[in-house]
N, C-alpha and C positions, 0 to 999 in steps of 0.2 A: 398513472401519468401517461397518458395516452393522446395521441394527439391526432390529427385528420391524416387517413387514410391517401398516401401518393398518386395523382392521377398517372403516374408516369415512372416509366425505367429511371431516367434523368432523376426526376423526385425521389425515389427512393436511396436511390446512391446518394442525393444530398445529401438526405435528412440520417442516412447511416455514418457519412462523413463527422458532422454535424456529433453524433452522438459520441462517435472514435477520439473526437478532440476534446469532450467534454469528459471522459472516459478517464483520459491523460492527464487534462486539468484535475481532476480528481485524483488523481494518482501522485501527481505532483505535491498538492496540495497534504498527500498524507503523510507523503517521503519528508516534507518538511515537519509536522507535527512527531514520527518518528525521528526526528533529531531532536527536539526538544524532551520528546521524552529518554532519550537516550544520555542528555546533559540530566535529566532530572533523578535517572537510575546511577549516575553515576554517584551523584550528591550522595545519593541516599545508600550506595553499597551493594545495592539491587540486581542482582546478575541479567544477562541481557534474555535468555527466555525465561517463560513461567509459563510452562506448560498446562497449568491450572487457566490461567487466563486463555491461550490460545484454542484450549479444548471450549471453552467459554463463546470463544470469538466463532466459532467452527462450527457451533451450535446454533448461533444468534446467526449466522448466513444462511446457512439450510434451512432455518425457521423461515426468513424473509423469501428467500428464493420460492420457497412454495408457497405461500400466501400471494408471492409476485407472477406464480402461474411458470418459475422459470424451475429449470432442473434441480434439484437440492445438490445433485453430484457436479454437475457441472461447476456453480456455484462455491462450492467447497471446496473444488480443483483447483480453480483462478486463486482463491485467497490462500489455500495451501504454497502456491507458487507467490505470493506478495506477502504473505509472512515469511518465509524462506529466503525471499530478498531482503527483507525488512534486519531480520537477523544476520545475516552476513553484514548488510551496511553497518549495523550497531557494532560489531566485532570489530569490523575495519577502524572505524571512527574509534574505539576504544582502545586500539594495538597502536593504533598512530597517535592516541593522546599520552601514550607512555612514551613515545619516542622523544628526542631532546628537537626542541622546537617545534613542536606538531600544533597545528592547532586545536583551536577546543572543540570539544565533542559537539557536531551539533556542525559544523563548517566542515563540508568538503573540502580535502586537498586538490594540490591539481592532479592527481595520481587517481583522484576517485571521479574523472569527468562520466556524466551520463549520457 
């Protein structure tokens, strides 16, 4: 997914801008999919890691990352640090849904602003 080459300093800082917000949007976008699965482990009894899955997840990065020509380590770094977050939010969300009036798993309190 490659796109035309920046004539320009300017152009390039756009189109990195450009990428950094899209980067976010995708990050956002996962933070909320890990709340829904976070309501759905809870249904199910599910502890919040599985380290069988994230060895899984840690594998399926580094495969793409080289295929994408990007670093395998690098790659494996970033998502080590975004499972890492992923797991503390699931824990927060799940200590505050035992608390008396917490909301549901899956809903930020205002204690957990990003």
């Amino acid at each position: 997914m490659t796109s035309s080459t920046p004539a320009s300093l300017e152009e390039a800082r756009a189109r990195i801008d450009e990428i950094n917000e899209r980067v976010v949007e995708l990050l956002a976008e996962r933070t909320a999919v890990v709340d829904e699965l976070c309501a759905l482990k809870a249904d199910t009894d599910h502890t919040v890691r599985d380290p069988e899955r994230e060895a899984e997840l840690l594998a399926h990065v580094r495969s793409v990352a080289r295929d994408e020509g990007l670093s395998p380590d690098l790659a494996e770094a970033l998502f080590e640090t975004i499972l890492a977050y992923s797991v503390e939010r699931q824990r927060r969300q799940r200590t505050d849904d035992e608390a008396p009036d917490a909301e549901p798993c899956g809903v930020p309190t205002a204690s957990h602003s990003q």
